[in-house]
mmCIF file of the N, C-alpha and C atoms, coordinates in Angstrom:
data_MODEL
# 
_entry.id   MODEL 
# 
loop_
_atom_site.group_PDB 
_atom_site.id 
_atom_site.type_symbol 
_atom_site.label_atom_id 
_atom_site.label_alt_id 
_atom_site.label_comp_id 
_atom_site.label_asym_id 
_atom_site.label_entity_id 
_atom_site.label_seq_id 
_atom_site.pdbx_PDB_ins_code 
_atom_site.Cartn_x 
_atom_site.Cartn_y 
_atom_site.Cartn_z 
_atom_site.occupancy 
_atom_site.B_iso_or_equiv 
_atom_site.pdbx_formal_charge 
_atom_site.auth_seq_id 
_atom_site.auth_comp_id 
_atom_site.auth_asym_id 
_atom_site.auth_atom_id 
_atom_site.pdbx_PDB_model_num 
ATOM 1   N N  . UNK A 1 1  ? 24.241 22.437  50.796 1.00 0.00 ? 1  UNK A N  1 
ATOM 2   C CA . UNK A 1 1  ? 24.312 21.128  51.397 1.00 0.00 ? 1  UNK A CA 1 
ATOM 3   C C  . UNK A 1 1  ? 23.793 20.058  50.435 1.00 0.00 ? 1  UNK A C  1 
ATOM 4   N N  . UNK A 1 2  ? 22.880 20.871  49.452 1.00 0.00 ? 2  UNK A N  1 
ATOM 5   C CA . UNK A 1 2  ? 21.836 19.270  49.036 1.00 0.00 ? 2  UNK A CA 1 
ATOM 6   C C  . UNK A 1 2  ? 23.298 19.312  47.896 1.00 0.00 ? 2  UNK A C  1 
ATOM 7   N N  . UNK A 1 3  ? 23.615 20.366  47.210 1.00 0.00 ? 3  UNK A N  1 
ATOM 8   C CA . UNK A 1 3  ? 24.209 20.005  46.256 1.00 0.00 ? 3  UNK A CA 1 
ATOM 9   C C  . UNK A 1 3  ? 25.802 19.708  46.603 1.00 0.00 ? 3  UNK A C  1 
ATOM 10  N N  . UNK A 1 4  ? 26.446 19.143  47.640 1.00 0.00 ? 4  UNK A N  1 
ATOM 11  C CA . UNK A 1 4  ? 27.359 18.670  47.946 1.00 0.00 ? 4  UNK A CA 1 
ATOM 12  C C  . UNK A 1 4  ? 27.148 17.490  48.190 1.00 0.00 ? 4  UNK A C  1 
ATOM 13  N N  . UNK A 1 5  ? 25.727 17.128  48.626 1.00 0.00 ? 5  UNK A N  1 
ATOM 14  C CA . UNK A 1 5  ? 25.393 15.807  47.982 1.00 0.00 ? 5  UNK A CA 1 
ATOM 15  C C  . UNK A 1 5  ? 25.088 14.912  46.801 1.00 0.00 ? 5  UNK A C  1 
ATOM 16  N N  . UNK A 1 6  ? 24.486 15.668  46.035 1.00 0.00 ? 6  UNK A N  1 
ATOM 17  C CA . UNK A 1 6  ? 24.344 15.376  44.643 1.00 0.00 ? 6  UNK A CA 1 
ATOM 18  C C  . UNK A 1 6  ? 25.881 15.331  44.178 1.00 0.00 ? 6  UNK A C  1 
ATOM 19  N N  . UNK A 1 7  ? 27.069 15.974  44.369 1.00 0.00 ? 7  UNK A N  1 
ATOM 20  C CA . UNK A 1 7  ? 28.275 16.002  43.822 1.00 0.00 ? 7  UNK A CA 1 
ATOM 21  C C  . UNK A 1 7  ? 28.656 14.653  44.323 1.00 0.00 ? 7  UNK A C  1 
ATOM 22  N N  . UNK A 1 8  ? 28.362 14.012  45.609 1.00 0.00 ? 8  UNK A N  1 
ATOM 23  C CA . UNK A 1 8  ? 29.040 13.152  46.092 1.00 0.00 ? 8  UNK A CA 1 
ATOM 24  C C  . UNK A 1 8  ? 28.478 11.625  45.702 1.00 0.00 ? 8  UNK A C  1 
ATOM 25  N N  . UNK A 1 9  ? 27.081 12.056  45.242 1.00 0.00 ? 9  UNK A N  1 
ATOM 26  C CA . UNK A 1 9  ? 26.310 10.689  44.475 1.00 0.00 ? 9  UNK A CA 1 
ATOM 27  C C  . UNK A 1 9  ? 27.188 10.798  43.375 1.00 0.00 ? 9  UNK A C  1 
ATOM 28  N N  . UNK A 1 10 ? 27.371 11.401  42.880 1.00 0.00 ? 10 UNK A N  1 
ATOM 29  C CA . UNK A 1 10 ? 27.822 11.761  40.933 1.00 0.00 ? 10 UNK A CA 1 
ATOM 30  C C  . UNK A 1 10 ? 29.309 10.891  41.208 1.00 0.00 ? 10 UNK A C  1 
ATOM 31  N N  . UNK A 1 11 ? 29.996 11.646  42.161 1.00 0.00 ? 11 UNK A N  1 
ATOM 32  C CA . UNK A 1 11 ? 31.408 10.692  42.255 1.00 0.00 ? 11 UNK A CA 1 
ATOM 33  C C  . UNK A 1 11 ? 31.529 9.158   42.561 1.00 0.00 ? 11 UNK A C  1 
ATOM 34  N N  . UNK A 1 12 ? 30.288 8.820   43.534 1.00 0.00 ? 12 UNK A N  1 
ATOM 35  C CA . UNK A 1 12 ? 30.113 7.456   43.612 1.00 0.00 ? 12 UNK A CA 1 
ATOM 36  C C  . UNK A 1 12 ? 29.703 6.589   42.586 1.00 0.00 ? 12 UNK A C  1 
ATOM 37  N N  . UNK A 1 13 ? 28.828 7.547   41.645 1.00 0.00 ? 13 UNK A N  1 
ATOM 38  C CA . UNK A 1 13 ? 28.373 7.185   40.474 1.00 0.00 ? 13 UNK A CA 1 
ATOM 39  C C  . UNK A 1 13 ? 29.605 6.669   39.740 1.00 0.00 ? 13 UNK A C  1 
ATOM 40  N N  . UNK A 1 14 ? 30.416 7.509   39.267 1.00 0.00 ? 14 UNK A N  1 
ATOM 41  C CA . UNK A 1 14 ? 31.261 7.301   38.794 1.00 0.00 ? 14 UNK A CA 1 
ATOM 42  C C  . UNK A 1 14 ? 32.152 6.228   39.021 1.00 0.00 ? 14 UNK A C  1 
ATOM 43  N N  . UNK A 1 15 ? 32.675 6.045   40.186 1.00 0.00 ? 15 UNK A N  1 
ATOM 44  C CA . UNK A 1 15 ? 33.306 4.805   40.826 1.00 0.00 ? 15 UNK A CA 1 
ATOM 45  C C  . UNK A 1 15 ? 32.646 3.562   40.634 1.00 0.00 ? 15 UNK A C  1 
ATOM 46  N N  . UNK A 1 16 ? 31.399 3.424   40.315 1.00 0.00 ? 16 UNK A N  1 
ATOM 47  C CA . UNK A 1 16 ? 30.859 2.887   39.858 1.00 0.00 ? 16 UNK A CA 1 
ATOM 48  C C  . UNK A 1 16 ? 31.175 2.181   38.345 1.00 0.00 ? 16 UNK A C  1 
ATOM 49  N N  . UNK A 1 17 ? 31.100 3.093   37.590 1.00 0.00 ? 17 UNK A N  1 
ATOM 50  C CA . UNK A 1 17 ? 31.356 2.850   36.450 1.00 0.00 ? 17 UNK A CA 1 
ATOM 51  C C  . UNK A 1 17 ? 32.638 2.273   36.347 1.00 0.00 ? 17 UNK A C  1 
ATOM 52  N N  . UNK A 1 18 ? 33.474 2.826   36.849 1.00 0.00 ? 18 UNK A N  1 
ATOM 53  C CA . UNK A 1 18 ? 35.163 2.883   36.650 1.00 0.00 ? 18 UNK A CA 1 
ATOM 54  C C  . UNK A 1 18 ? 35.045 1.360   37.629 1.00 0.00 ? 18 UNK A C  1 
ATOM 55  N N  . UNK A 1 19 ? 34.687 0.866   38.381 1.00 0.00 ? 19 UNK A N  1 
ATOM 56  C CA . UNK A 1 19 ? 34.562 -0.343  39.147 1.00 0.00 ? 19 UNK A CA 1 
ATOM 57  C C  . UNK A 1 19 ? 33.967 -1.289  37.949 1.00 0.00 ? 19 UNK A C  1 
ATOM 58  N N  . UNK A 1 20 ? 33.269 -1.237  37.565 1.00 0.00 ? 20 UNK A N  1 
ATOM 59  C CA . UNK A 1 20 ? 32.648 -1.726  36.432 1.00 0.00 ? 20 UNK A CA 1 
ATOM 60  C C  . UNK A 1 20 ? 33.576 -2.366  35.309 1.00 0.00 ? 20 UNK A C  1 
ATOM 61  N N  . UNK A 1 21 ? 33.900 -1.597  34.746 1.00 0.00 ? 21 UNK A N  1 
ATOM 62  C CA . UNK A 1 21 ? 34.890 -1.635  33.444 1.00 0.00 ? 21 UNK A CA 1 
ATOM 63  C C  . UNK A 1 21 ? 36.241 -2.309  34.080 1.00 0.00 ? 21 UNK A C  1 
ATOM 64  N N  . UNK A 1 22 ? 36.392 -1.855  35.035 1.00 0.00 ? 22 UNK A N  1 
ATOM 65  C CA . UNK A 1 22 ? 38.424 -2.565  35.939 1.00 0.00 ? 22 UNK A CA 1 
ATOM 66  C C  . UNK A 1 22 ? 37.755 -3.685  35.762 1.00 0.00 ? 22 UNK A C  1 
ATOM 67  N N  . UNK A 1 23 ? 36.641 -4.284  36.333 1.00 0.00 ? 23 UNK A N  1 
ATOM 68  C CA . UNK A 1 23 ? 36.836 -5.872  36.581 1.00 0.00 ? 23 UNK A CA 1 
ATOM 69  C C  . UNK A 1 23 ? 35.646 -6.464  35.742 1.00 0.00 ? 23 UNK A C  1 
ATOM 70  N N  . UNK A 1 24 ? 34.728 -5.666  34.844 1.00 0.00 ? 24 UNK A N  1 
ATOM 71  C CA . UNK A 1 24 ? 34.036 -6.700  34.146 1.00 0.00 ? 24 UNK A CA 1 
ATOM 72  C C  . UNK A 1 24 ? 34.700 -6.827  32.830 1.00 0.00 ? 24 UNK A C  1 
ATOM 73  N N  . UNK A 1 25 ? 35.414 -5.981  31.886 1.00 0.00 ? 25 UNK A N  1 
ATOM 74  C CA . UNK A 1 25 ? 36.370 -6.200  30.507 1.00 0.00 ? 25 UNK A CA 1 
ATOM 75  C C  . UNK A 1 25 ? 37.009 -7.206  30.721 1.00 0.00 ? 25 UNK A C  1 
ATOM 76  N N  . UNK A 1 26 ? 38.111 -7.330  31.835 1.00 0.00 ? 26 UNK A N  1 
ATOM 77  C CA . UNK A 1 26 ? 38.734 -8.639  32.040 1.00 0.00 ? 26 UNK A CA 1 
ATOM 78  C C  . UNK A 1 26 ? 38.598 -9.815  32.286 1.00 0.00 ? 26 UNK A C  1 
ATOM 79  N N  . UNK A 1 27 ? 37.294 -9.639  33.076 1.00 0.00 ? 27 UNK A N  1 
ATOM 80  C CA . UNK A 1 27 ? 36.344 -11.070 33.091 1.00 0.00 ? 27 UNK A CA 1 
ATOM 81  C C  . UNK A 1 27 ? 35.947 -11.340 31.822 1.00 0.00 ? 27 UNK A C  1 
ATOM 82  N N  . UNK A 1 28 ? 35.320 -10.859 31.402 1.00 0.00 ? 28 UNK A N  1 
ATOM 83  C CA . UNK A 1 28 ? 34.696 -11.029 29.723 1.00 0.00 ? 28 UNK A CA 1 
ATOM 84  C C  . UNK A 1 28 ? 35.855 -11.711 28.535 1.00 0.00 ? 28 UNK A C  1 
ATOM 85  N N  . UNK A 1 29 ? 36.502 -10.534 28.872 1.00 0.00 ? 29 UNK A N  1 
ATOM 86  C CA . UNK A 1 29 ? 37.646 -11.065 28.178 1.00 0.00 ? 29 UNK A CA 1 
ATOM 87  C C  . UNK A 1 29 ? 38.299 -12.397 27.866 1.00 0.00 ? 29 UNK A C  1 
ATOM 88  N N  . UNK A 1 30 ? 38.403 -12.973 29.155 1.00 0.00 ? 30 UNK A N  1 
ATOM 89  C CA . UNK A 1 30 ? 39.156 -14.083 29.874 1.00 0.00 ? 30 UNK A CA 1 
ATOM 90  C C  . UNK A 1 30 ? 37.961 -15.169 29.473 1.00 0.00 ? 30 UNK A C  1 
ATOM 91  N N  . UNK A 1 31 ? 36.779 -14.946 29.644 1.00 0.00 ? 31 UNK A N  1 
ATOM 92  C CA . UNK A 1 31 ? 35.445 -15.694 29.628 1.00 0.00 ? 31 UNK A CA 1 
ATOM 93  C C  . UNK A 1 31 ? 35.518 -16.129 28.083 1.00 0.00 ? 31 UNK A C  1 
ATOM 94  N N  . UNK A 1 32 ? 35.712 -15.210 26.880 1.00 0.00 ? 32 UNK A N  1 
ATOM 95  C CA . UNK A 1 32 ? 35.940 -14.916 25.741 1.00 0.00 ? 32 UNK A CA 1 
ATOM 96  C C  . UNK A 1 32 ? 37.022 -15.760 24.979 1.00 0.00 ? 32 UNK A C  1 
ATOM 97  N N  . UNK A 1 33 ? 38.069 -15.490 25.752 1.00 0.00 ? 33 UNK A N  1 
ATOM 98  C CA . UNK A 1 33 ? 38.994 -16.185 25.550 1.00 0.00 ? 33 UNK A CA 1 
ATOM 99  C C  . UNK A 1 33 ? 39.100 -18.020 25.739 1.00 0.00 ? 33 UNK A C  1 
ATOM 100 N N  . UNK A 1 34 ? 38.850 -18.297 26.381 1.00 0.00 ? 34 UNK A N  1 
ATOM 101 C CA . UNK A 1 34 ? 38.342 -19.594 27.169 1.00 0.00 ? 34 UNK A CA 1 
ATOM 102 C C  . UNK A 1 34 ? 37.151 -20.603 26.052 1.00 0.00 ? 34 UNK A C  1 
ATOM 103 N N  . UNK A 1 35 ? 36.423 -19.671 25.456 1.00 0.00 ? 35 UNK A N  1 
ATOM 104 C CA . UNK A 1 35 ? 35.431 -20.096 24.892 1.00 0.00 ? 35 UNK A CA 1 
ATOM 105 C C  . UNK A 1 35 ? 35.649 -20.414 23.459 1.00 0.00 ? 35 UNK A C  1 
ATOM 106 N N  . UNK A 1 36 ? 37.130 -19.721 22.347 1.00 0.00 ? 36 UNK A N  1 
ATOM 107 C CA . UNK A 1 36 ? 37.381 -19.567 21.731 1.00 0.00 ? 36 UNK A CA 1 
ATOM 108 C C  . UNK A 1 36 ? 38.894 -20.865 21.746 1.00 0.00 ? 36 UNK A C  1 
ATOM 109 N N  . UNK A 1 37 ? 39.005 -21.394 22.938 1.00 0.00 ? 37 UNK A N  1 
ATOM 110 C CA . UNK A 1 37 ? 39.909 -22.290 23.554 1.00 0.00 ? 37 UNK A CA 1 
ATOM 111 C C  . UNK A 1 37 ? 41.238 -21.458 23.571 1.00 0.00 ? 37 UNK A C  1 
ATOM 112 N N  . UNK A 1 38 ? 41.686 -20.205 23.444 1.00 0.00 ? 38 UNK A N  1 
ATOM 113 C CA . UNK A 1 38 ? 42.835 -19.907 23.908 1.00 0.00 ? 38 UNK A CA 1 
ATOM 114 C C  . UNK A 1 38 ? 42.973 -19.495 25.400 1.00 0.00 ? 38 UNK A C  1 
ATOM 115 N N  . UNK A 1 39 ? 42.464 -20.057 26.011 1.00 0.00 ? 39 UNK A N  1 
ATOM 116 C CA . UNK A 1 39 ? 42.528 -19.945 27.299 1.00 0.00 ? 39 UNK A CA 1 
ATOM 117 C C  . UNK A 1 39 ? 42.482 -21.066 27.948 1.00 0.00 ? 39 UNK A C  1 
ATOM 118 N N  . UNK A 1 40 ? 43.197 -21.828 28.945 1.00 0.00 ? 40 UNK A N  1 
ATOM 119 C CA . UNK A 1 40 ? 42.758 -23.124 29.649 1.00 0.00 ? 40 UNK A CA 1 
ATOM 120 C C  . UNK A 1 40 ? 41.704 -22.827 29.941 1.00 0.00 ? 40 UNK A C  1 
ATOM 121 N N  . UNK A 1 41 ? 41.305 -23.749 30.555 1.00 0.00 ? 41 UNK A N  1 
ATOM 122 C CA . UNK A 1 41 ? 39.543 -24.327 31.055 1.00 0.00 ? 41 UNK A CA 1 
ATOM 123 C C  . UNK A 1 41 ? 39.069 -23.463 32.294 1.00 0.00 ? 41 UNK A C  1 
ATOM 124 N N  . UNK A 1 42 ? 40.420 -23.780 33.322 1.00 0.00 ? 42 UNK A N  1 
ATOM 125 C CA . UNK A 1 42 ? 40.484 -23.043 34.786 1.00 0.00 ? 42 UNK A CA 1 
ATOM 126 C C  . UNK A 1 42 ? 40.604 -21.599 34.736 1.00 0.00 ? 42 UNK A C  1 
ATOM 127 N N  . UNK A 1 43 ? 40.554 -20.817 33.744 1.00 0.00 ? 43 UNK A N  1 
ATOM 128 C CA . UNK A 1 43 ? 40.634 -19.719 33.528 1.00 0.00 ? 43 UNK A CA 1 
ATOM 129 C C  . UNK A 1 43 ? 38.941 -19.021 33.864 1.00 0.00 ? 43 UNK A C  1 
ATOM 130 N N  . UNK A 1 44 ? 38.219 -19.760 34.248 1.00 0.00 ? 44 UNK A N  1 
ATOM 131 C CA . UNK A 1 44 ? 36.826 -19.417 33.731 1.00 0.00 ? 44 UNK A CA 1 
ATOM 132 C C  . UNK A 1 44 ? 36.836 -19.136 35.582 1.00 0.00 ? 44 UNK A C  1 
ATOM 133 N N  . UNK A 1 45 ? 37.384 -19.888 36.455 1.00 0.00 ? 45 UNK A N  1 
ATOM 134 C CA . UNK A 1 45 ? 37.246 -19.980 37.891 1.00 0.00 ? 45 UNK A CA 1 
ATOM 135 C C  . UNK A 1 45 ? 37.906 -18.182 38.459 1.00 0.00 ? 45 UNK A C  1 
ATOM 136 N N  . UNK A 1 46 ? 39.325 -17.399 38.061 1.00 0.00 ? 46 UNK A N  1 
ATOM 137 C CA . UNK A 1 46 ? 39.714 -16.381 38.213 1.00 0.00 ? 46 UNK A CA 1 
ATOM 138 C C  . UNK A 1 46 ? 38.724 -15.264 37.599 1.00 0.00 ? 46 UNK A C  1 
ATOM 139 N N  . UNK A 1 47 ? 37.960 -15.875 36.012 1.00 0.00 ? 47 UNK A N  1 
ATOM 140 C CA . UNK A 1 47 ? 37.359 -14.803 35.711 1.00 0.00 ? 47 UNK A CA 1 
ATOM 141 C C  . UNK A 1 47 ? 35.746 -14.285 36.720 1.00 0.00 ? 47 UNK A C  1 
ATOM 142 N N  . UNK A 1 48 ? 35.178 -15.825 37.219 1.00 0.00 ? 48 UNK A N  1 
ATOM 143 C CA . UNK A 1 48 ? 34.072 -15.707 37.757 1.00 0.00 ? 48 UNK A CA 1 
ATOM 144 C C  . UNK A 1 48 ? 34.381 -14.778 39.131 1.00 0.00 ? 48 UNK A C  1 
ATOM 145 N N  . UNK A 1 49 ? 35.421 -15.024 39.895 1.00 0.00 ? 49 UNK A N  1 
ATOM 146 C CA . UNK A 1 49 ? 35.852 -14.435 40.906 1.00 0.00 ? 49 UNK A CA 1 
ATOM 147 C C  . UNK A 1 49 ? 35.983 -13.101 40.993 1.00 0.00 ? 49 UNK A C  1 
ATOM 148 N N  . UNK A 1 50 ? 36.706 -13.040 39.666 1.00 0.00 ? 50 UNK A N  1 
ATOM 149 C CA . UNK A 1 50 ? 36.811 -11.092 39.595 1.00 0.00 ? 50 UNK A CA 1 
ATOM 150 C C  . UNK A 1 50 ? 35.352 -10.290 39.292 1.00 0.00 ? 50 UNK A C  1 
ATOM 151 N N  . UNK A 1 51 ? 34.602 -11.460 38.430 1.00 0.00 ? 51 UNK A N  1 
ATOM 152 C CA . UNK A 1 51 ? 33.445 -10.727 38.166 1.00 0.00 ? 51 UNK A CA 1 
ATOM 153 C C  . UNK A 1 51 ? 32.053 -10.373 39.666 1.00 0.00 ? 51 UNK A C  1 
ATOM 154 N N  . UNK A 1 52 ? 32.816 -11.645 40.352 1.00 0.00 ? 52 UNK A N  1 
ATOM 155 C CA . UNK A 1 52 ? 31.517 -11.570 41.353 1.00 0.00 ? 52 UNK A CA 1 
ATOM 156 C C  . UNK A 1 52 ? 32.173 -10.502 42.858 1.00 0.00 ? 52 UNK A C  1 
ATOM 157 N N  . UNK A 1 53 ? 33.448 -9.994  42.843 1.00 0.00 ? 53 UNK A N  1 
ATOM 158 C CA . UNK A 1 53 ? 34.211 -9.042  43.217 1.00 0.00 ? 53 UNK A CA 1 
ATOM 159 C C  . UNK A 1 53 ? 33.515 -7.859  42.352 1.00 0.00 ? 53 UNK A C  1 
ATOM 160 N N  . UNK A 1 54 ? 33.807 -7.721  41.421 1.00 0.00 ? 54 UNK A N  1 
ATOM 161 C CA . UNK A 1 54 ? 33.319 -6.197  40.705 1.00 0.00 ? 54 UNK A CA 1 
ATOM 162 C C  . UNK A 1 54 ? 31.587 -5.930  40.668 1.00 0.00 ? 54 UNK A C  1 
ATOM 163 N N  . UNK A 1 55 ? 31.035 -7.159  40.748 1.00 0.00 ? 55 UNK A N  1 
ATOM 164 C CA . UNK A 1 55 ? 29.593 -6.560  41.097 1.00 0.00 ? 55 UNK A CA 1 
ATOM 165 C C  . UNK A 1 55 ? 29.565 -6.156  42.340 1.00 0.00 ? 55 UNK A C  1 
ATOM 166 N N  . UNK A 1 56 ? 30.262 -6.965  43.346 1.00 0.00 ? 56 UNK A N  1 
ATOM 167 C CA . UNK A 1 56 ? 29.378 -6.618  44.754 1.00 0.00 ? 56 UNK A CA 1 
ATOM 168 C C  . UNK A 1 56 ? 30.103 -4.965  44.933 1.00 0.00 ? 56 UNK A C  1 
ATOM 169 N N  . UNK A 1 57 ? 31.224 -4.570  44.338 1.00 0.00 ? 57 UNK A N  1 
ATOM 170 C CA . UNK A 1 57 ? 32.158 -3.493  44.561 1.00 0.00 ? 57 UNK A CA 1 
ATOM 171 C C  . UNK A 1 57 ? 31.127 -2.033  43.597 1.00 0.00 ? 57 UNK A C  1 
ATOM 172 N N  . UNK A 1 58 ? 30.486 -2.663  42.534 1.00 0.00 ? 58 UNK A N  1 
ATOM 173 C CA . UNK A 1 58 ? 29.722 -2.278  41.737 1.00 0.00 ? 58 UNK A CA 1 
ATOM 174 C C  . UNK A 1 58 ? 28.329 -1.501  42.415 1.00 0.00 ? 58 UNK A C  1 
ATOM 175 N N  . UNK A 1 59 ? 27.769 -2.664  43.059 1.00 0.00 ? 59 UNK A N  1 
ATOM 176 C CA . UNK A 1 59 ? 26.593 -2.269  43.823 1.00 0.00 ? 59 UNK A CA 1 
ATOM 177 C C  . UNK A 1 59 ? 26.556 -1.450  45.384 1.00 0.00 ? 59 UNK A C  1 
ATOM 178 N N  . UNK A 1 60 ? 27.952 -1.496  45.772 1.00 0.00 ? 60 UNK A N  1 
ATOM 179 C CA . UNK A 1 60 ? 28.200 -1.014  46.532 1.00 0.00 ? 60 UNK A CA 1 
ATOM 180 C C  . UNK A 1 60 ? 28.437 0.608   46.408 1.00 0.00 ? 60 UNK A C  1 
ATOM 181 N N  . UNK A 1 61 ? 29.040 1.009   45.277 1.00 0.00 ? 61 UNK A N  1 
ATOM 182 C CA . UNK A 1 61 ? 29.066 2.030   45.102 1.00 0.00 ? 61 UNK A CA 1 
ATOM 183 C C  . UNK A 1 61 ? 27.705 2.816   44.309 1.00 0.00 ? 61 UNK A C  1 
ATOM 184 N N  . UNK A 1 62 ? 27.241 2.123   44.077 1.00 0.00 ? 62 UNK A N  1 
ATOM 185 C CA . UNK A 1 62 ? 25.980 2.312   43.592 1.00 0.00 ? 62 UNK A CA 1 
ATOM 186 C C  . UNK A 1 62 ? 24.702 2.633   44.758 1.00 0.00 ? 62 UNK A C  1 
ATOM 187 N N  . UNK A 1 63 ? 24.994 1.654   45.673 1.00 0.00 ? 63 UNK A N  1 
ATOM 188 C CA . UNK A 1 63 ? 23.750 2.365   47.179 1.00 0.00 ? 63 UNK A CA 1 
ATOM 189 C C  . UNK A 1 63 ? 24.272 3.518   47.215 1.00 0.00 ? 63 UNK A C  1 
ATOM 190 N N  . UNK A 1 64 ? 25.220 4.069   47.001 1.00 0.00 ? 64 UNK A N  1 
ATOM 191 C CA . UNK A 1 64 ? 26.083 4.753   48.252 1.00 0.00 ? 64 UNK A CA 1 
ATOM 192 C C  . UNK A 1 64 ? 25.690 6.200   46.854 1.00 0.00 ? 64 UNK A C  1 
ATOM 193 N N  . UNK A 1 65 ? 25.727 5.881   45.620 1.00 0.00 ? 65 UNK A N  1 
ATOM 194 C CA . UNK A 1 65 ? 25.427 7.197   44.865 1.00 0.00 ? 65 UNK A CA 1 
ATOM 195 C C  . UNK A 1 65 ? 23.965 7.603   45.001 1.00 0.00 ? 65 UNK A C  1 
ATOM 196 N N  . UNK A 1 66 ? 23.070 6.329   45.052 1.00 0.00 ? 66 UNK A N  1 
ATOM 197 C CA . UNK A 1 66 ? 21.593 7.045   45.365 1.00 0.00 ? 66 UNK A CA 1 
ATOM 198 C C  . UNK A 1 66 ? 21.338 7.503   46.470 1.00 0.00 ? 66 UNK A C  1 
ATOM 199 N N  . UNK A 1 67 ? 22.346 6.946   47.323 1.00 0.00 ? 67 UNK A N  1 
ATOM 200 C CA . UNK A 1 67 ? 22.417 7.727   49.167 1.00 0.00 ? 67 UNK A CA 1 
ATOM 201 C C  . UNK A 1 67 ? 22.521 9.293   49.170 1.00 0.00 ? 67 UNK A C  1 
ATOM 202 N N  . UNK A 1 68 ? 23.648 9.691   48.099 1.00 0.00 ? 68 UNK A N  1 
ATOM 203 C CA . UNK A 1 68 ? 24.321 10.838  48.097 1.00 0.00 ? 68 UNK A CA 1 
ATOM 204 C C  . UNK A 1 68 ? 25.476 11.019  49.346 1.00 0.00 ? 68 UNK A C  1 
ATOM 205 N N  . UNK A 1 69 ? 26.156 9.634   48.986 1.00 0.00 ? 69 UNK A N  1 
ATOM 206 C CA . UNK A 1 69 ? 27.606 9.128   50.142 1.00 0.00 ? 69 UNK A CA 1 
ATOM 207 C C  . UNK A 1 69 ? 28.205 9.373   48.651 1.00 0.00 ? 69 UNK A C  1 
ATOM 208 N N  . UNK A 1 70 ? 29.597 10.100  49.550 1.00 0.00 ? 70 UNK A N  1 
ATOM 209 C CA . UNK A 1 70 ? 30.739 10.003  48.594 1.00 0.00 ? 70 UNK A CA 1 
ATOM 210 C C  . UNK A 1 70 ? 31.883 8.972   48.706 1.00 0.00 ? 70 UNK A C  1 
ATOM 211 N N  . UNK A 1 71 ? 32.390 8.537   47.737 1.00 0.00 ? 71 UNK A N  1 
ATOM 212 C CA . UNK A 1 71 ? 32.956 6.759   47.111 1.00 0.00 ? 71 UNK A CA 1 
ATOM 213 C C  . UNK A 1 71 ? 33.985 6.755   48.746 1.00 0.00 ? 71 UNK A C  1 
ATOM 214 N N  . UNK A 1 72 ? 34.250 7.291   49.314 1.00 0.00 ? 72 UNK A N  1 
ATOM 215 C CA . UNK A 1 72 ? 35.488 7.184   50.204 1.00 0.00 ? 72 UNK A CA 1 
ATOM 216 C C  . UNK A 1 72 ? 35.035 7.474   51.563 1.00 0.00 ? 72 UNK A C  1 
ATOM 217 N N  . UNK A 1 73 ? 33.363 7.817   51.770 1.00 0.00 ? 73 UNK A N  1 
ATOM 218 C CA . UNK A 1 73 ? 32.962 8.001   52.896 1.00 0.00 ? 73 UNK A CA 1 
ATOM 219 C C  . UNK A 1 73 ? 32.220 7.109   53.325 1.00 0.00 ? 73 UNK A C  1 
ATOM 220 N N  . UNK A 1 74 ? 31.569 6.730   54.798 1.00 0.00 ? 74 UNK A N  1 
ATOM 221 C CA . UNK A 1 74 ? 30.616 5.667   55.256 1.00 0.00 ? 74 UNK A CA 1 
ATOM 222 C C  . UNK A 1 74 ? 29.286 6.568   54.946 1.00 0.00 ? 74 UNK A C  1 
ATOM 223 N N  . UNK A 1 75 ? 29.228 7.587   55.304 1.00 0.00 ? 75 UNK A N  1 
ATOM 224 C CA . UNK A 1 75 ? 27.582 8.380   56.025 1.00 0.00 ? 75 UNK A CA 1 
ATOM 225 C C  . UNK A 1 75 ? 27.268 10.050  54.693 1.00 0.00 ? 75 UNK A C  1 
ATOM 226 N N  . UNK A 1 76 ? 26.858 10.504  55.135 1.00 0.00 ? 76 UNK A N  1 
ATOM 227 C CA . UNK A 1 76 ? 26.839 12.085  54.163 1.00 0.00 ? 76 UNK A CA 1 
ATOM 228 C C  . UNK A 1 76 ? 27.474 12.596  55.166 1.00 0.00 ? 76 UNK A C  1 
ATOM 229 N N  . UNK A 1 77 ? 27.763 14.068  54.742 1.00 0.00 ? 77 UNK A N  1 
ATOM 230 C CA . UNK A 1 77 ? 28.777 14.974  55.139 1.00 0.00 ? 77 UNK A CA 1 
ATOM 231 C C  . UNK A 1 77 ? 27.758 15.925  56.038 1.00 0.00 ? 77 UNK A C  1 
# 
């Protein structure tokens, strides 16, 4: 049991990460871009959005790995 939990933190963990990288590279990116002026100005408004989307999606999966909830469940098993 404990270690079907620990498997299910590890996967949330993971989703984590992988949540991470989908929407903070492209923010950065875009942020990057913008700053270097190949990007319009308003570009900075889509990147802040995705970024403040991928944290809360970030931290979310993150309670849920120190819980030992797996990425697709509400509760433990």
């Amino acid at each position: 049991m404990a270690f079907r939990n620990f498997l299910d933190g590890a996967a949330s963990f993971g989703a984590a990460l992988v949540t991470s990288a989908i929407c903070g590279l492209p923010a950065w990116f875009t942020v990057r871009a913008t700053m270097a002026e190949i990007a319009p100005f308003w570009a900075y408004a889509p990147a802040g959005i995705l970024a403040l989307i991928g944290g809360i999606l970030t931290l979310a999966f993150l309670r849920k790995s120190f819980g030992g909830v797996a990425p697709t469940r509400q509760r433990r098993r």
